[in-house]
SEGURO-567748 format. One record per atom (N, C-alpha, C): residue in three letters; x, y, z; residue number from 0; atom name. Coordinates in steps of 0.02 Angstrom, whole numbers, plus 32768, in hexadecimal, padded with zeros to 4 digits. Each point is the difference from the previous one (the first is absolute). Example, Ala and Ser with C-alpha at 12.3 -4.5 7.8 and 13.67 -1.06 7.14 Angstrom:
SEGURO-567748
NODE residuo   c1   c2   c3 num atomo
NODE     ala 8294 7EE4 8186   0     N
NODE     ala 7FD3 803B 8000   0    CA
NODE     ala 802D 803C 8000   0     C
NODE     ser 7FEE 8035 7FDC   1     N
NODE     ser 802A 803B 8003   1    CA
NODE     ser 7FD9 8037 8025   1     C
end
This chain:
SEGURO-567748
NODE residuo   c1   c2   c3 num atomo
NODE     unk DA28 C5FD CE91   0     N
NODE     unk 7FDB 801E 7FCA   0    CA
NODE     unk 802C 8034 7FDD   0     C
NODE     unk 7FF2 7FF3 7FC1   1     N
NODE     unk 8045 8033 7FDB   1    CA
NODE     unk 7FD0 802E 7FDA   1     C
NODE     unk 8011 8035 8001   2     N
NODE     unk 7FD9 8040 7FD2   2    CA
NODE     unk 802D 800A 7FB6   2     C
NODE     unk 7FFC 8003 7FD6   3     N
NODE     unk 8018 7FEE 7FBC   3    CA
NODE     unk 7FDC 8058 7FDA   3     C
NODE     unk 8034 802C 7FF9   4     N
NODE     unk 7FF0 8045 7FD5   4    CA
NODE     unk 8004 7FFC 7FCC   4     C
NODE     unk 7FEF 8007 7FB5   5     N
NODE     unk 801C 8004 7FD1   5    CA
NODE     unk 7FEB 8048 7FF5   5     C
NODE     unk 8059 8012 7FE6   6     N
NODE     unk 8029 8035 7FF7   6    CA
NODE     unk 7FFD 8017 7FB1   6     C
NODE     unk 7FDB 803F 7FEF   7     N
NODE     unk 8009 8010 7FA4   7    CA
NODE     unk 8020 803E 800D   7     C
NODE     unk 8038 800B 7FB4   8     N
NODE     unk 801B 802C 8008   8    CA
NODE     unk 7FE3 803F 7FFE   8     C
NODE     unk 800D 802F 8011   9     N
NODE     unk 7FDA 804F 8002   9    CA
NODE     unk 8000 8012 7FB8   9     C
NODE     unk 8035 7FFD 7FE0  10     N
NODE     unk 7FFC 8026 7FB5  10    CA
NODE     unk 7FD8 7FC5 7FCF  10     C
NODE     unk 8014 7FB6 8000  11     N
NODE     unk 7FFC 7FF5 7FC6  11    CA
NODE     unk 7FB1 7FC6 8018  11     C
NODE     unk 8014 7FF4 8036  12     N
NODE     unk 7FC5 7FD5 8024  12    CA
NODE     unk 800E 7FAB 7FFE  12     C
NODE     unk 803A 8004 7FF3  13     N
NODE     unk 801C 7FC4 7FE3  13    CA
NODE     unk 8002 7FCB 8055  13     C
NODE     unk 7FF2 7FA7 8007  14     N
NODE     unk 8013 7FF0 8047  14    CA
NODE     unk 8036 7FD3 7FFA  14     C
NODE     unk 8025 801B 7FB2  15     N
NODE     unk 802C 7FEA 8018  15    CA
NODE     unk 8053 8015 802F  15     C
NODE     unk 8000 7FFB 803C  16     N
NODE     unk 8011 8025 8038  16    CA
NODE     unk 8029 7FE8 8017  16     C
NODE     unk 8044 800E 8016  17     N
NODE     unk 8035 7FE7 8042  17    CA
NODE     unk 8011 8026 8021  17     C
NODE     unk 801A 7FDD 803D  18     N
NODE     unk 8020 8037 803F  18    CA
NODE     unk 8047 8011 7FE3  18     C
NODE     unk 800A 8027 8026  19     N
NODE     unk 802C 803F 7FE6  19    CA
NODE     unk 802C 801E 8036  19     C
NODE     unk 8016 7FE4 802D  20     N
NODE     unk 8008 8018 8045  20    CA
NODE     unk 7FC3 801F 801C  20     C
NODE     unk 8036 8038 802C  21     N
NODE     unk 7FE2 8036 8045  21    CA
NODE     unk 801A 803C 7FFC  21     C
NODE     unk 7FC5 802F 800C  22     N
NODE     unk 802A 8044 8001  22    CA
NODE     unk 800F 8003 8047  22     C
NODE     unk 800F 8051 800D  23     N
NODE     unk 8010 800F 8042  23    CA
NODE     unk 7FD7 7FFE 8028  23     C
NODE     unk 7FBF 8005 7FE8  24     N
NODE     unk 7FC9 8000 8034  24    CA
NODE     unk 7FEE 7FB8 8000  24     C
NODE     unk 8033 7FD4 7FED  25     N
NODE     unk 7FDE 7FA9 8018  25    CA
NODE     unk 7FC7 7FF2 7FDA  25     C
NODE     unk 7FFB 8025 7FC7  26     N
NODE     unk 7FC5 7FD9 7FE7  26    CA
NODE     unk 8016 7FD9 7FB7  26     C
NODE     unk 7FB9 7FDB 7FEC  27     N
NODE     unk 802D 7FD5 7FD2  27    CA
NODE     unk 7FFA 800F 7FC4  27     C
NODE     unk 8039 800A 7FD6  28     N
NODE     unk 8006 8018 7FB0  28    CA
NODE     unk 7FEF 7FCF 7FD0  28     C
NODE     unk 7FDB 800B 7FE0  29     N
NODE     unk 7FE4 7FCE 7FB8  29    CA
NODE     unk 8023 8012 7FCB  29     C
NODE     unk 800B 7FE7 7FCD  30     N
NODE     unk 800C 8009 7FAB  30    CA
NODE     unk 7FCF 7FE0 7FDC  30     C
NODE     unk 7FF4 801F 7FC9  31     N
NODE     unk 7FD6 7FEC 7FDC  31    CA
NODE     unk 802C 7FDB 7FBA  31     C
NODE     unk 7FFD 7FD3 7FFE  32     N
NODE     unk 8029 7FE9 7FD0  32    CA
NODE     unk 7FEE 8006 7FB3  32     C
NODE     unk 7FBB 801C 7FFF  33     N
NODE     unk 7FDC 8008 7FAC  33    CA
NODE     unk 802C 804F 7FED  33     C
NODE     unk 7FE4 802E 8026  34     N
NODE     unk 8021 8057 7FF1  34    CA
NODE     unk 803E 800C 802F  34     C
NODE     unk 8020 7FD2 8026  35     N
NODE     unk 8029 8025 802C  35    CA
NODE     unk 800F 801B 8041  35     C
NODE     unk 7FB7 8015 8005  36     N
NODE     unk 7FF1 8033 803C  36    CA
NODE     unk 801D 7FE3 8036  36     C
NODE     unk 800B 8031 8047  37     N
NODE     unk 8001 7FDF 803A  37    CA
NODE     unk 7FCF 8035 8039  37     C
NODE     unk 7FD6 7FDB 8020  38     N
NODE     unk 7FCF 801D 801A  38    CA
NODE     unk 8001 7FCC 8052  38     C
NODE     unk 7FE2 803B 8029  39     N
NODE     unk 7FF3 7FD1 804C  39    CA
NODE     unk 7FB0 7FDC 7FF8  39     C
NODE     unk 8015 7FC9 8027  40     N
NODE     unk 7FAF 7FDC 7FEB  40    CA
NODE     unk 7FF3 8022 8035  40     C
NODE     unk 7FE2 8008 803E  41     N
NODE     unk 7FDB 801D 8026  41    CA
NODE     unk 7FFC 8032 8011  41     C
NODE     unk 8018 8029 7FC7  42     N
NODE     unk 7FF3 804A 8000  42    CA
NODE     unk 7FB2 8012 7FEF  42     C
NODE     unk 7FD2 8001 7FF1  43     N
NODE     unk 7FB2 7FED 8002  43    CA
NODE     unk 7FF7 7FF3 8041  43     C
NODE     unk 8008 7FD9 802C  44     N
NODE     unk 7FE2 7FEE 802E  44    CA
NODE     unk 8023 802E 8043  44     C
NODE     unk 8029 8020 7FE5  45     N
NODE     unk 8018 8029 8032  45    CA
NODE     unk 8013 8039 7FF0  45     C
NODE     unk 8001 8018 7FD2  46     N
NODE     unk 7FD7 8057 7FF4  46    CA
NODE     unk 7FAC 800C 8001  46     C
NODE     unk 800D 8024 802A  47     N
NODE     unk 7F9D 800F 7FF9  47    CA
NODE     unk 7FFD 8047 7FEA  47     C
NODE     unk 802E 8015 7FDF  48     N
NODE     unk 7FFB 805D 7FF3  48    CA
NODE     unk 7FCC 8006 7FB3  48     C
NODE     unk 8006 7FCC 7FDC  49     N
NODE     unk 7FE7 7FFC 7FCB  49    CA
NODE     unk 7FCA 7FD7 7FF4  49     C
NODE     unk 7FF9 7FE7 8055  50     N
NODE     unk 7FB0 7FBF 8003  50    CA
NODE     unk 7FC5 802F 7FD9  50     C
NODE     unk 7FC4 7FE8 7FE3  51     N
NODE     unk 7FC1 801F 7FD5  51    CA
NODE     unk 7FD8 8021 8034  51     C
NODE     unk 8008 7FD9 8062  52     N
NODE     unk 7FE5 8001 8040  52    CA
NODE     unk 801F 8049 7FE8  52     C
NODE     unk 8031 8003 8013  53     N
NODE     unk 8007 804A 8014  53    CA
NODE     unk 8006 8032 7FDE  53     C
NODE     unk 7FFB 8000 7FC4  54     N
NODE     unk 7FFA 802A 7FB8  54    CA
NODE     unk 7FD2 801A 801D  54     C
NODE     unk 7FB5 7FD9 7FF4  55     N
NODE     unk 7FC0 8000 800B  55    CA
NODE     unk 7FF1 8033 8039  55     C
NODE     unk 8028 7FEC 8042  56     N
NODE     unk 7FE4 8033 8029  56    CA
NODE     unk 8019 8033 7FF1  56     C
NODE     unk 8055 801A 7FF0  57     N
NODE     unk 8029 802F 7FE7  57    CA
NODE     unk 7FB8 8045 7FE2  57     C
NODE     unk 7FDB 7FD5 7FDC  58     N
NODE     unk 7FE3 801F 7FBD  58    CA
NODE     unk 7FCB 8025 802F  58     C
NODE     unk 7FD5 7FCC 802B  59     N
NODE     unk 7FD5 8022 8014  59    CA
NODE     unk 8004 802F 8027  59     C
NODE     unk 8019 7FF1 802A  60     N
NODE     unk 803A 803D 802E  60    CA
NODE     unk 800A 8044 7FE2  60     C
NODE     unk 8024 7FFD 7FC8  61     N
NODE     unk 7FFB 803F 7FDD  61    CA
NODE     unk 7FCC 8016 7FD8  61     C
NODE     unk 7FDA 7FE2 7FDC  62     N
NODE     unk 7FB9 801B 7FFA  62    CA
NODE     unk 7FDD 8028 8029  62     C
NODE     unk 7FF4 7FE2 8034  63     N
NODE     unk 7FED 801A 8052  63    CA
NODE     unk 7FFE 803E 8027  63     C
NODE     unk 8052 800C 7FD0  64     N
NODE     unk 8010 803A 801C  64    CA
NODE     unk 805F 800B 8031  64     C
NODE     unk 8006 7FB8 8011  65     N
NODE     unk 8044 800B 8043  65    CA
NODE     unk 8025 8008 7FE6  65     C
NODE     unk 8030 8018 801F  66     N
NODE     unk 8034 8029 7FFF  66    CA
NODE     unk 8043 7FBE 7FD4  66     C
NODE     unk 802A 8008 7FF4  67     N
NODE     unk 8051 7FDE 7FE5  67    CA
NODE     unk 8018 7FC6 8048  67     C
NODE     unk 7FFA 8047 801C  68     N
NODE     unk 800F 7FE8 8057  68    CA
NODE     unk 7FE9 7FCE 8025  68     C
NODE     unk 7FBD 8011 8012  69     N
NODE     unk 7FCC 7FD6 7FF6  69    CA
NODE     unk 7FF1 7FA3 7FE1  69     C
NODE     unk 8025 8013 7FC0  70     N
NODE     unk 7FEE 7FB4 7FE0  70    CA
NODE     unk 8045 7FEE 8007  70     C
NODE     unk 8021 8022 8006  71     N
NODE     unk 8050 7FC5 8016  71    CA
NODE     unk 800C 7FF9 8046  71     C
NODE     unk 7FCF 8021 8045  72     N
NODE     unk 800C 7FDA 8026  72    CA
NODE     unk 7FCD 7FAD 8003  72     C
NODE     unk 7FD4 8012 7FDF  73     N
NODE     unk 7FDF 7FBB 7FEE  73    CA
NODE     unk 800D 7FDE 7FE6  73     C
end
């Protein structure tokens, strides 16, 4: 069974997309061949600092009242 992603570029949203090598961290580099760009495709799926999940709690957290400290050991 093959899982099949389709990949749009971040700036222009364009799919039209190729690999691009690897950086140092082994992951795999795209180009966008409409604007240029070069972006990691699974950077989304493996940053969660900017997930909406954790905005969300971020927010309530400080509403609440806790501390800086507090919401970054969470």
């Amino acid at each position: 069974m093959k899982i099949q992603i389709t990949l749009t570029c971040p700036q222009c949203k364009s799919t039209n997309v190729v690999k691009n090598g690897k950086k140092k961290a082994k992951k795999q580099n795209y180009l966008c061949n409409a604007c240029s760009r070069q972006f990691i495709g699974d950077h989304a799926l493996s940053y969660k600092g900017a997930h909406s999940h954790t905005i969300t709690l971020i927010m309530r957290m400080w509403v609440r009242g806790c501390g800086i400290r507090a919401i970054s050991v969470i």
